[in-house]
N, C-alpha and C positions, 0 to 999 in steps of 0.2 A: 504494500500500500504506500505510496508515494504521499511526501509531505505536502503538504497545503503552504502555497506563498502567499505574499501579496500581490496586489494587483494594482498595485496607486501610478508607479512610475514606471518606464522601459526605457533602461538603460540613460537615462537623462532626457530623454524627446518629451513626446507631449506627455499630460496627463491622461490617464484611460478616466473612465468613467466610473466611479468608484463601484463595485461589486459587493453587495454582501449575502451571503446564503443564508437561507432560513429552514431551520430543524426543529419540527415535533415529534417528542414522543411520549404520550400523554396515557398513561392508568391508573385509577384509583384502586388498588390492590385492597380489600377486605381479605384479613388472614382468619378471618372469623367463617369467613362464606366454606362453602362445601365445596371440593376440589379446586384444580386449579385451573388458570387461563393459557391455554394452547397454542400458539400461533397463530393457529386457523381462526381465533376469534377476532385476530388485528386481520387477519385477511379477509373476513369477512365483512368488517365495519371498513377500519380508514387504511391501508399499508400501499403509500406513494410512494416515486421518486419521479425529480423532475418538472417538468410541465404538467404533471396532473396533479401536484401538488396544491399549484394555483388555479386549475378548474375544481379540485375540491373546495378550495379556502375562500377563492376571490373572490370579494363582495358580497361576503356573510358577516354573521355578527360576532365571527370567534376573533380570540387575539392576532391569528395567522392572516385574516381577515386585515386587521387595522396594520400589523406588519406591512403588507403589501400596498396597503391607502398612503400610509405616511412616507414610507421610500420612496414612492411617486411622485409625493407634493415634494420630497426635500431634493430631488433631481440623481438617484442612486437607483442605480440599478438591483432591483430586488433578483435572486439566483433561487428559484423552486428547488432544492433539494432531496429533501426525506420528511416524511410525516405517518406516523402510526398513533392509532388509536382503537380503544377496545373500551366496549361498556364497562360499567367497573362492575367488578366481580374478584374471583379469589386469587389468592397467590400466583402470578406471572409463572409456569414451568421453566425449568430452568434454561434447557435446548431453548426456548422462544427468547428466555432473554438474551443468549449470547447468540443466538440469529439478528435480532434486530438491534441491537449492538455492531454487530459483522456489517448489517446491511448499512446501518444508518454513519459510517466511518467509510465505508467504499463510496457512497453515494457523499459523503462530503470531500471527499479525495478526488475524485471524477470531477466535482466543481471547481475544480485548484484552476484559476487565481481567484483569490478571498482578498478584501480588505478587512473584514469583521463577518460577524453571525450573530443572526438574531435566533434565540434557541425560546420553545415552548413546549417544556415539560408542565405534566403536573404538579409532582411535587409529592405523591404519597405511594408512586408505586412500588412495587415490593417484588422480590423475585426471590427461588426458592433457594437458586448460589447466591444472591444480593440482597440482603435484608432491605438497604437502601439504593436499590436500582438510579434511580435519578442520579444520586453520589456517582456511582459508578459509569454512568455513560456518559455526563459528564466530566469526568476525570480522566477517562478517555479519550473524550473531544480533547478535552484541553494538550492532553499530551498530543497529541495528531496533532495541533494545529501552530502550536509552539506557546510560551509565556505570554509575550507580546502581543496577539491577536486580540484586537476588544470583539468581548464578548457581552451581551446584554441577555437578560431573558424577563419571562412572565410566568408567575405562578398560582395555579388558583388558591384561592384563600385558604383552601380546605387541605394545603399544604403540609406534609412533617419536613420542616426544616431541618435539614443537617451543615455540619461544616464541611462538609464535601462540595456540596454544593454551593457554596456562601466564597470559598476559595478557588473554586472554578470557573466562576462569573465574573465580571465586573458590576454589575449591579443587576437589580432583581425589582419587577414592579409586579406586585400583589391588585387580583382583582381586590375592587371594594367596597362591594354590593354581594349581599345575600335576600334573596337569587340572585347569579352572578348577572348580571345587566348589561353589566362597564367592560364588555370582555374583549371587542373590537378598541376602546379608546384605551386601554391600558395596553393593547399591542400597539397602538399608536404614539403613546409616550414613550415603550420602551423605543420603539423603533427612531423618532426623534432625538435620545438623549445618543444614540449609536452615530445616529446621522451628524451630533456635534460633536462627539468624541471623534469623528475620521476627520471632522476639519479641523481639530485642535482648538476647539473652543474652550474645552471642560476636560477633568482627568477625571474619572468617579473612582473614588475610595469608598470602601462599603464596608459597615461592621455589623456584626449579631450578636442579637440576645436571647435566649434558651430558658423564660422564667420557667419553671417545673409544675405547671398545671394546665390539666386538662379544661378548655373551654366546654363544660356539657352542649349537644346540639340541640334542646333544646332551646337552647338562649344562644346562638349563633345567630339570630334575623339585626341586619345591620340598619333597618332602620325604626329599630324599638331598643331601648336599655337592654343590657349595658352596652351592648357594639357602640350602642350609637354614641356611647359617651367616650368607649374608645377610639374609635373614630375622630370625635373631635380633639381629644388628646393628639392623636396621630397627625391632623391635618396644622396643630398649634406648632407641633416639630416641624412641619414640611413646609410651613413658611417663612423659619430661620433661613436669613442670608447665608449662603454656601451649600443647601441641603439642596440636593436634586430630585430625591427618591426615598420615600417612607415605605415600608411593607408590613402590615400586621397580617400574620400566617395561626389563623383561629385552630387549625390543624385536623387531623382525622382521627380520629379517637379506635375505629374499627380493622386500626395495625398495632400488633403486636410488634412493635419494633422499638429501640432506644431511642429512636430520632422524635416519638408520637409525643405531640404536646404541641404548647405553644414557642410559638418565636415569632422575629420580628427584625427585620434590616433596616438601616441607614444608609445612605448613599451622599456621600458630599463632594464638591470639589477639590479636590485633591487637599482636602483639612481631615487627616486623620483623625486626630483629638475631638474634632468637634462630630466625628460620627459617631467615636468611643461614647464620649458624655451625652448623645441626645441618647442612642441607644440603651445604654444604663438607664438616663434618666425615664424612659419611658415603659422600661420592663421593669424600673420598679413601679411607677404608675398603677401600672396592671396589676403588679402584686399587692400590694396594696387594697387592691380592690378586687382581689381571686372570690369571693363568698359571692359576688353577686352572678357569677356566670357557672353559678350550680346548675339552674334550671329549675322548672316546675312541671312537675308529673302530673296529668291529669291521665285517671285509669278509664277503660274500655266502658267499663257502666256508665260510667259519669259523663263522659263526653259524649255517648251515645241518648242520655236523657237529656242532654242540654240541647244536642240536636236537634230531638223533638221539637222542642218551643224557642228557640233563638230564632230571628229572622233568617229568613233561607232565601234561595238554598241553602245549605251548609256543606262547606266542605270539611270533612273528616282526615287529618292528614295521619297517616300511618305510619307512624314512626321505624318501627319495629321491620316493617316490610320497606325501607326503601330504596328502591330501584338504584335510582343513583348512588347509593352507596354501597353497592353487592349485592340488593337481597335480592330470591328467587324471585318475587315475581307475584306468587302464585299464596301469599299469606289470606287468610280466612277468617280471623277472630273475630275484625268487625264486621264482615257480612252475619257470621253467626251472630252477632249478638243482632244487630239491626232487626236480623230476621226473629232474637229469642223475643225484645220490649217491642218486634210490631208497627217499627218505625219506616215510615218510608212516604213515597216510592223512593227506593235506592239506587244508585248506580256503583258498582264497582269492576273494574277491570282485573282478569287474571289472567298471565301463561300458564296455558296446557294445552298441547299441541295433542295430546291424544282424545279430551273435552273435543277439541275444535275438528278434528277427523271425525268423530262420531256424528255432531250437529250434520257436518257438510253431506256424511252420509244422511243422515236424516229429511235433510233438506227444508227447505224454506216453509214454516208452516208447519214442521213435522213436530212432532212430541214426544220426546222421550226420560226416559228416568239417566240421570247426570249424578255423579260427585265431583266436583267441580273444587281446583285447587286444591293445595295443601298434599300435593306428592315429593316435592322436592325432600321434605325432612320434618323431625319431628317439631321442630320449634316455633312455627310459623300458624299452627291451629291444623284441626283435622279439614279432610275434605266437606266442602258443604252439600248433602244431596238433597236429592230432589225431582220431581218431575219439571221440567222445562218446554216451553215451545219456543224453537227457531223462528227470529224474528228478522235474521239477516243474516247475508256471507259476502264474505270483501275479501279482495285481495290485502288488503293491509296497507298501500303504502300511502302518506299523505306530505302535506309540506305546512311548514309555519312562516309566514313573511315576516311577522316582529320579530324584537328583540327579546329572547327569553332565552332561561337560565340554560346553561352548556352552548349559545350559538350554532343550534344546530337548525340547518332548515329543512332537509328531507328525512323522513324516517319511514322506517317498513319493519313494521310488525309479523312480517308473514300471514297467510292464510287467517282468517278472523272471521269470526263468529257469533254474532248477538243473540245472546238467547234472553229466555222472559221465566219466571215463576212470581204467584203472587205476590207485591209488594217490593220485588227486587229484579232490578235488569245486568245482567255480567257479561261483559265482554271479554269473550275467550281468545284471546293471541296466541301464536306460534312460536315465537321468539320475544324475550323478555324486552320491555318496552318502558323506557322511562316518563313520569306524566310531565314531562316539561313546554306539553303543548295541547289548548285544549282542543284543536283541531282532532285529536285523538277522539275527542266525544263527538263534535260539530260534521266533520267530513266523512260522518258514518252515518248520517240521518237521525243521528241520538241531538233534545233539545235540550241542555241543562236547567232550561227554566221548570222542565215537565219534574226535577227530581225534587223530591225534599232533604235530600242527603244522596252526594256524589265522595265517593272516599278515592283518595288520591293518595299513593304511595310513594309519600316522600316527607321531609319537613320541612324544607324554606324554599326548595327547587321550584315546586309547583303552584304556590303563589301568585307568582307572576302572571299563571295562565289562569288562573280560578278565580286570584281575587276580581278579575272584572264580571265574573258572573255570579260569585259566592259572597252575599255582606257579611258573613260570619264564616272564619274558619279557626277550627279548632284542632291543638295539634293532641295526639294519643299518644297514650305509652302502651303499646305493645310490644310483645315477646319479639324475638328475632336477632336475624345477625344483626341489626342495625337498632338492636332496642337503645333509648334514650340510656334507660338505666344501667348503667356501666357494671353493677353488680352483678350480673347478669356473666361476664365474660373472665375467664382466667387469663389474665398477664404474666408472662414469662419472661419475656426481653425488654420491657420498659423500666426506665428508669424512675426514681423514685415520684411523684407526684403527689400535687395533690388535686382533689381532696382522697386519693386512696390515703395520703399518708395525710392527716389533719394537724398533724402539729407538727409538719414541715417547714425548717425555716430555712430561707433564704434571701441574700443580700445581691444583687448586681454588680455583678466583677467589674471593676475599674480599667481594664484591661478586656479587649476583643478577646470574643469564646470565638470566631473563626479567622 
């Protein structure tokens, strides 16, 4: 594999046009979830190189997205690379990760001459040789590409920071919206602060802070307390003279790994000291104020009688089961309960591709006896049965034109099937489907206004798309890989936190932790 140059000058003549390449490799790794993620499932969602890097990405709402908007305006030649991506789901396989590792270093080597690289990891994926994958392929890059090379990236919030990755970059811009919203503009700043470092405007120096607490997801929505109060902590730092780039990294709590928790970067003009000291000062901040981003559990009975009589519809978001952060899919508590107190009409969606074979067999109109969800595992509640009548059959695939959470605009469900029993409507998918679009309900013939409770599997993701038809949503604590309630899961490789550990003390090192 041939080393990556630069590409700014030849031999003293003209100037070329500045180049710089853009790499994704993006998975939320759940080590919680049930088996692991195989190659085939980046080949089935996103695994480019090249020019279809940018007929994936161009002129959507993800960061790769605003990458390629802002290199445009600033006159730099943007270089399509490499880009992968996989639903999130369980531990990376090990083969897949040093495949796309293998891939995504040929496909930046083949781009050789580079001035810089704009890089968009997640930030929490996990592999079964790489605890911290991201570290890793990063550290990687960096060595391919030499010291020297500015590098910039983008991380989603829902990030486990490591110093692998903190010394492999030059700086780092954290979405800052839950649900992620801002995913195109914070590609666009990083891509910006890149476009000033190649003309020697700015040096970024970046420092991290690592306070040792878990942010609970239920209190991750960045515009209700406390986010919102860290936030504006965060944005008091980012308008210090010298400060380029603020990152608060709320983290994934659903990796078992040393890196899981919270952190948070600085980025300044080449003033180290002053990244050391905001940095500090801002992770002590947070600690300071660790009791209030516990979270508040509201159980399956309770938010299902609130449902009842809150103005509706109501969205029910399922903590426990969601999508975006590994779970199956296919969780069932609240439809049973909905269906024990009576409540409805319901809507909820579930993968099961063997449900949705049987409907198809059944056919339009037809009626048959279903148990529906809950095959994946035990955790997620039993199957719900039932007699059913098929009320529809779709191909599955739809599209979203706004901006909502992940920037994704096409999706395909696979084969799908609406079925009906008294008081509850389910839609049965093929392939697990995250609710970050409510086109999901709309482009199927389903009205959200007809339901009096629609349960969406997620916690902040699905917001975006509900609250314009939902006046009430309320989040649950159910079971699952992705339950709120942290007691729920055995830690093995995290480092001490709190609130596991409650009388944890810590002070903010005076001195850069990366």
């Amino acid at each position: 594999m041939g080393k990556v140059t630069a590409a700014g000058m030849q031999a003293g003549e003209r100037r070329w046009r500045m180049r710089v390449g853009i790499v994704g490799l993006q998975h939320e790794s759940n080590t919680f979830a049930p088996g692991v993620t195989p190659l085939a499932a980046f080949e089935r969602d996103t695994l480019f190189t090249g020019a279809a890097v940018r007929d994936r990405y161009a002129g959507t709402h993800h960061e790769v997205g605003g990458f390629f908007e802002q290199l445009a305006a600033d006159g730099v030649e943007a270089v399509p690379v490499f880009a992968a991506w996989a639903l999130p789901s369980g531990t990376i396989a090990a083969g897949a990760a040093d495949e796309l590792t293998r891939r995504l270093l040929a496909a930046v080597a083949d781009a050789s001459p580079l001035d810089g690289l704009l890089v968009a990891p997640h930030g929490a994926a996990v592999a079964e040789s790489h605890p911290d994958f991201d570290g890793h392929w990063l550290t990687e890059l960096r060595k391919l590409v030499g010291p020297s090379l500015p590098l910039v990236g983008t991380l989603d919030l829902h990030a486990n920071l490591s110093p692998q990755m903190v010394t492999s970059t030059g700086a780092w811009f954290a979405y800052r919206t839950n649900p992620h919203l801002d995913q195109r503009d914070t590609g666009r700043q990083a891509a910006a602060l890149l476009a000033r470092t190649l003309r020697g405007e700015v040096r970024p120096v970046t420092a991290a802070a690592f306070p040792p607490l878990v942010v609970n997801i239920e209190a991750q929505a960045t515009a209700e307390p406390p986010c919102r109060d860290l936030a504006a902590a965060a944005d008091a730092v980012r308008r210090r003279p010298g400060v380029l780039a603020v990152s608060v990294l709320l983290g994934f709590p659903y990796a078992d790994v040393p890196e899981m928790g919270a952190a948070l970067s600085v980025t300044t003009d080449g003033d180290r000291g002053l990244a050391d000291r905001s940095a500090a000062e801002l992770a002590g901040w947070w600690w300071d104020r660790r009791e209030r981003f516990r979270g508040n559990l509201i159980a399956v009975e309770e938010a299902v009688r609130r449902a009842a009589v809150e103005p509706g519809p109501v969205c029910l978001l399922d903590m426990g089961d969601n999508v975006g952060g590994g779970s199956p899919a296919d969780g069932t508590v609240v439809a049973h309960e909905l269906v024990r107190q009576g409540v409805g009409p319901g809507f909820v969606c579930l993968a099961d591709p063997d449900a949705v074979r049987a409907a198809t067999a059944a056919g339009v109109g037809g009626e048959l006896t279903l148990a529906v969800g809950g095959k994946t595992d035990d955790r997620h509640g039993p199957p719900l049965p039932g007699p059913f009548t098929v009320r529809s059959l779709h191909g599955g695939a739809f599209e979203e034109a706004e901006a909502r959470h992940g920037g994704i605009r096409r999706f395909d469900q696979g084969p799908t099937a609406v079925v009906e029993r008294p008081g509850l409507t389910v839609m049965l998918t093929t392939r697990r489907t995250a609710p970050f679009s409510l086109r999901q309900v709309t482009a199927f013939g389903l009205d959200p206004a007809r339901f009096r409770v629609l349960v969406a599997k997620g916690v902040h993701a699905p917001v975006a798309a509900y609250a314009p038809a939902c006046p009430t949503l309320i989040r649950v604590n159910t079971p699952g890989v992705t339950a709120a309630d942290l007691s729920h899961f055995a830690y093995r490789r995290r480092r001490p936190l709190y609130p596991f550990e409650p009388d944890l003390a810590w002070v903010p090192p005076s001195e850069p932790e990366a």
